[in-house]
N, C-alpha and C positions, 0 to 999 in steps of 0.2 A: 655924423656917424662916428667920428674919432673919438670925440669925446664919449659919445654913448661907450664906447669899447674901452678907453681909458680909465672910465667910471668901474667900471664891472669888474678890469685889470686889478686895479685900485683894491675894491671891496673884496676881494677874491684874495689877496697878500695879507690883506691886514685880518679876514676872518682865519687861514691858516696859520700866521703867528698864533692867534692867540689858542688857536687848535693844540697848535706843537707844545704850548705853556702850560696848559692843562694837563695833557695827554704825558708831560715830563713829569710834573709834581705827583700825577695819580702814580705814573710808577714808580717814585724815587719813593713815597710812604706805603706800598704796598708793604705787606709782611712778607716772607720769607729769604732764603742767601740765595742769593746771586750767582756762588761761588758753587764748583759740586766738592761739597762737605766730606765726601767717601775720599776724595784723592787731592783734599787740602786740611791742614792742623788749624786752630784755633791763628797760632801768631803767622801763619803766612794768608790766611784770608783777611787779616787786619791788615797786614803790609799790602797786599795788593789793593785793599776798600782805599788806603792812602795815597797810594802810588796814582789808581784812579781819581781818585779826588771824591769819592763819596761820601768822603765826611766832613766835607765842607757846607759851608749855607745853602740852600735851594737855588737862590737866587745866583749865587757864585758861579755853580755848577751848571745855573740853565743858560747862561754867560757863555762860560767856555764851553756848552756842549752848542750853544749855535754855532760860534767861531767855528768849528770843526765841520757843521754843517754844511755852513756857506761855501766851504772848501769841498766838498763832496766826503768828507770822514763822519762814520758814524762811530765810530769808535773798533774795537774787536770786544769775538763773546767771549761770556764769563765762565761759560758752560757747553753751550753748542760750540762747535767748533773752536774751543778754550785755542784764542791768543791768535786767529786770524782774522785779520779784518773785514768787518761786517759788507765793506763795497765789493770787496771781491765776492761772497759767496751770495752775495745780493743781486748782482749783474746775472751770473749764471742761472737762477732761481727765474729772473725777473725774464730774462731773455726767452726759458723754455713757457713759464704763462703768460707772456706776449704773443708771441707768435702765434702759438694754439688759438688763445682767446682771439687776437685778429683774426686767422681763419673762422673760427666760428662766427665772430663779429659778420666777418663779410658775407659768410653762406649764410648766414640766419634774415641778416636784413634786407638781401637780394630775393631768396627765396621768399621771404614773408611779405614783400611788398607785391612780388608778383601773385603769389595768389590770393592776398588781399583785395588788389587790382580785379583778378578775374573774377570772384567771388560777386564784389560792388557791382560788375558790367553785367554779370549775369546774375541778377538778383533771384529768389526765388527756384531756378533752374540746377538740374542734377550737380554742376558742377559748387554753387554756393554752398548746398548741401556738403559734399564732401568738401572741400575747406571748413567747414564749423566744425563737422564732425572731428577732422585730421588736428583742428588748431583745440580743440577739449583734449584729445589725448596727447600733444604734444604738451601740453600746460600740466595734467594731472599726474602724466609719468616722469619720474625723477629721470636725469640724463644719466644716474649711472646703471639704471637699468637697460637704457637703449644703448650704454658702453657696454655691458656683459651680451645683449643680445649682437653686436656688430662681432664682439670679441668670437664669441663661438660658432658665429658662420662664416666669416670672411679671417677669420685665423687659425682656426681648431679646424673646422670643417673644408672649409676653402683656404689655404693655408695660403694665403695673397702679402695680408699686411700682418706685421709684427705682431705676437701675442701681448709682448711689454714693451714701453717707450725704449728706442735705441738713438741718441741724440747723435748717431754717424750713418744713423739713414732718418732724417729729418721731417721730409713731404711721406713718406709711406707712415714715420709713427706718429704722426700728428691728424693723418685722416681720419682716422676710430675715433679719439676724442673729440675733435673738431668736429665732425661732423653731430655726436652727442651731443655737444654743448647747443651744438647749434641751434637745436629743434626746438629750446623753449624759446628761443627770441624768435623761429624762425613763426611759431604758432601765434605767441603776444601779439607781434610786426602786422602778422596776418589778419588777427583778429581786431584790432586797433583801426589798420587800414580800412577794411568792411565794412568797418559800423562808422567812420567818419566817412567815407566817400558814399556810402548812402545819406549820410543825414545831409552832405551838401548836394547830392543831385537834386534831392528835393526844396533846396534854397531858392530863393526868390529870382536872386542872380544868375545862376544857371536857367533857372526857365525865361529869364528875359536873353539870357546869351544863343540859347538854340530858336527863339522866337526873332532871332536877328538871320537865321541858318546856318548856327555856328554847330558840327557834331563831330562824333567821331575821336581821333586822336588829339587835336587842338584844344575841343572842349573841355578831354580830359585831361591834357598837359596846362592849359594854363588856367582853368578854372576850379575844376575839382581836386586833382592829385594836389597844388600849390596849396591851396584851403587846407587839406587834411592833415600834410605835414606836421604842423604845430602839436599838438596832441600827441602823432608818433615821433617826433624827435624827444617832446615828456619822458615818455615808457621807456627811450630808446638807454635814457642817459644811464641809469641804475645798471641795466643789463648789462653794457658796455664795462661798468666798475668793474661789477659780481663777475664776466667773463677775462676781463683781463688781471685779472688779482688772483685768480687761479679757481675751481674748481676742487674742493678739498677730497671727495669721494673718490671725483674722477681721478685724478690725479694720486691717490692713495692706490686704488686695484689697477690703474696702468704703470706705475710707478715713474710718475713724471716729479723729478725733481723742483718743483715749482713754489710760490709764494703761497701757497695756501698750505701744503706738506710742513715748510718752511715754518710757519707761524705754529702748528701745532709742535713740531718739534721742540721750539723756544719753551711752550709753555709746559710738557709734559718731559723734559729732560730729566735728566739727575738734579739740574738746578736749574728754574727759572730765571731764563737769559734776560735781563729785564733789557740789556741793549738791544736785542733783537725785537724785542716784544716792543720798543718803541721804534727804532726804526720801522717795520712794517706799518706799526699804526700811522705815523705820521706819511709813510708813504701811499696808504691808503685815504689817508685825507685829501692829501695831495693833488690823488686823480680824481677824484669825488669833488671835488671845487673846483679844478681844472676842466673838466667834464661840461660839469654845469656851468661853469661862466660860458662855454662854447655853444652851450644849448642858450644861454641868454642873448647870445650876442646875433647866431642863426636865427631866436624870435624878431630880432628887428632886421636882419635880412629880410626874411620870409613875410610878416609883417609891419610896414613903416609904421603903422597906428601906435604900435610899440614905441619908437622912438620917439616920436611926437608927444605919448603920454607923458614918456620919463622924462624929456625938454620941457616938458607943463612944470613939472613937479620941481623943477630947479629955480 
């Protein structure tokens, strides 16, 4: 098992370099200034493109922008927040679409596994019904429409939680969003769940496990539910990116300062931040590989076949 994880470690570092190498060259030959043109002259956007080192070789420059990396400096922007550094206003961004997206993370795939769950036990019956039903509309309606509708009963009408995000009351302005975001993982979870814990109750092995007198909650802890996993940890990994990288809607009409706000601002400034515009992207890669090697590593938890294939293949 070490090695199976060490392999995946391994392939996981070396596809993100060469992520971050691409992801540098695209934006170092992008066209436009870096600089915002309105509140700098010709000779001091040249002294600073030097002072930076942008008009040195590619390669020079993708050099010394790892070094800074590996140190935790992305540099400072050129344009958004011209001359403070990018980790500072990257923590605070990252911190408020963390945490959101964690709570969503956690109410979506709590709730979508349970009524996944009852759905499967109760096949065909009232209650499967409405989970199909609840998981189409939780899937087809955008989450920032179920943020406007939370917003106007539970803040306008029921005046309970904040109208806009207030980060010095934390748990009340992240419930409205979180709970929105929550409902498309919590529907996918759901409907993922359903349709694998039916196709395995009908497996071979389950009808030899209850022809043994195996029912009830055993059967479905260690034969069906274990089975079905694989499949929703799949679905699960995306969501988990998309939820914890911010939500750009949401996060725009509740006015949460977050990575998604964050990245539009970079591109639609006075001057496109190309440091910002790649810090995100690479920190978006980041967890997108990070993600998935965890979902790799959980398939040979969840299933050994897995690691036995990939010991064959060595």
């Amino acid at each position: 098992m070490a090695k199976y994880i060490l392999k995946r470690i391994g392939m996981a570092l070396l596809t993100l370099l060469l992520i971050i190498f691409v992801l540098f060259v695209l934006v170092r030959i992008m066209p436009g200034n870096p600089f915002p043109s309105e509140r700098m002259n010709a000779t001091q956007i040249a002294n600073k493109r030097a002072e930076m080192g942008l008009d040195d070789p590619i390669p020079v420059q993708f050099v010394n922008y790892m070094r800074g990396v590996l140190k935790g400096d992305f540099g400072k922007g050129t344009s958004l927040y011209y001359g403070v550094p990018i980790k500072t206003v990257l923590y605070t961004c990252i911190n408020n679409s963390f945490r959101i997206g964690g709570l969503a993370i956690l109410l979506g795939t709590a709730l979508g596994l349970l009524l996944g769950i009852s759905a499967a036990l109760n096949r065909g019956k009232f209650l499967d019904g409405f989970c199909t039903v609840f998981s189409i509309i939780g899937v087809c309606v955008p989450s920032y429409v179920f943020l406007i509708f939370l917003q106007y009963f539970f803040s306008y009408k029921i005046p309970f939680f904040p109208y806009f995000f207030d980060n010095t009351r934390f748990l009340f302005s992240s419930t409205i969003p979180a709970v929105s975001l929550s409902l498309f993982t919590m529907s996918t979870v759901s409907r993922f769940t359903r349709n694998e814990m039916v196709e395995v109750q009908d497996s071979d092995y389950v009808r030899l496990a209850q022809s043994k007198g195996m029912y009830g909650a055993g059967l479905v802890w260690h034969h069906v539910l274990r089975n079905s996993l694989i499949p929703i940890v799949t679905v699960l990994a995306p969501l988990i990116v998309d939820l914890l990288t911010g939500a750009l809607v949401v996060e725009k009409i509740y006015g949460i300062n977050g990575i998604g706000k964050l990245m539009v601002d970079a591109i639609t400034g006075e001057g496109v931040d190309y440091n910002y515009v790649l810090a995100l992207g690479i920190l978006y890669s980041a967890l997108y590989i990070g993600i998935m090697m965890v979902v790799d590593i959980l398939y040979g938890i969840l299933d050994p076949r897995i690691r036995v294939a990939a010991k064959g293949e060595e």
